[in-house]
N, C-alpha and C positions, 0 to 999 in steps of 0.2 A: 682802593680808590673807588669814592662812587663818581654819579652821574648827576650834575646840576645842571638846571638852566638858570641862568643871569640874564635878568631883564636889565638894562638900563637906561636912562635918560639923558640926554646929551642937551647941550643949547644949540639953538638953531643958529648963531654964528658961527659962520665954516671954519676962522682961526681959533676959538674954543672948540668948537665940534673935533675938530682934529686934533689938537694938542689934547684936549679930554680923551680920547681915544687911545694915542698914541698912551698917554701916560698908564689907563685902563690896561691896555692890552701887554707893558712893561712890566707893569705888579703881576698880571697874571703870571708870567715868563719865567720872571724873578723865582716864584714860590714853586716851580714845579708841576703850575696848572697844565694840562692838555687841554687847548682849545678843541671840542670837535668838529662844531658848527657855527657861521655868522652867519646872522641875518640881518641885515638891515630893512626896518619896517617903515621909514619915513619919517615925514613930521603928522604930528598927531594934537589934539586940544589936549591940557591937563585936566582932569576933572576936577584937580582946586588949584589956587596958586601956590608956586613951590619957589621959594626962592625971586618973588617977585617977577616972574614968569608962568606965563597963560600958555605957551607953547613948548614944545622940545622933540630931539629927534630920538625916537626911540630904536634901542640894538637890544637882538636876541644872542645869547652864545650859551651854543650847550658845552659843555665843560665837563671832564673829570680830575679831582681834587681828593687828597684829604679832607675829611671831616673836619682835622684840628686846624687846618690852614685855613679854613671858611671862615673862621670866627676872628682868625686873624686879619682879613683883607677889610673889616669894619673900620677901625681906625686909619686905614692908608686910602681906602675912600672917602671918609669924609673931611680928607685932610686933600680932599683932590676938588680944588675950585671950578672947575668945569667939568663936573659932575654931578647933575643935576638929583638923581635919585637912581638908588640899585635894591635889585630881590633876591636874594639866591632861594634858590627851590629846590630841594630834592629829588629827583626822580627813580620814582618806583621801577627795579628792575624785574621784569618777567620770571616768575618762578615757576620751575619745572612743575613743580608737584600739584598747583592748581590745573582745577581743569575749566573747562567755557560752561556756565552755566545751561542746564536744557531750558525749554520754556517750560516743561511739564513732565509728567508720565508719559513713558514710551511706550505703546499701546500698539501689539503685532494683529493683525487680523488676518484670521484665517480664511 
């Protein structure tokens, strides 16, 4: 299982707002997602119109999933009327074996 975040977009009517949600957060459950984290970020401008809409509320939720389920939740979102627009994004897991970049030569003076 990796580690996504899902950005999504909600309408700013609180009876879509929530029914969008609720049905969101149903598919998630459904497939086996692990919600880890919500955020809810507000209402925000869109930067173009989406759906004949200049506004919406936007939700952050870090999640882990399937890979092959990710590809799956595309059709069941956009078959979801009160769900304005979604991202899934991969997040990179921390690997052991890197190490933190120096800024330079370690330079001992005696």
């Amino acid at each position: 299982m990796r580690r996504y975040e899902l950005m999504v977009i909600l309408p700013l009517e609180e009876d879509q707002h929530k029914a969008g949600r609720e049905h969101l957060l149903n598919d998630l459950a459904a497939s086996g997602v692990e919600i880890e984290k919500t955020e809810e970020l507000g209402d925000r401008d869109l930067a173009y119109e989406i759906k004949k809409r200049k506004r919406g509320k936007y939700v952050l939720l870090t999640v882990k999933a399937d890979p092959a389920k990710i590809t799956g939740f595309d059709r069941a979102f956009k078959l979801n009327a009160n769900l304005v627009k979604y991202l899934f994004v991969r997040l990179e897991e921390p690997s052991a074996s890197l190490k933190p970049r120096s800024n330079g030569p370690e330079v001992s003076r005696v």
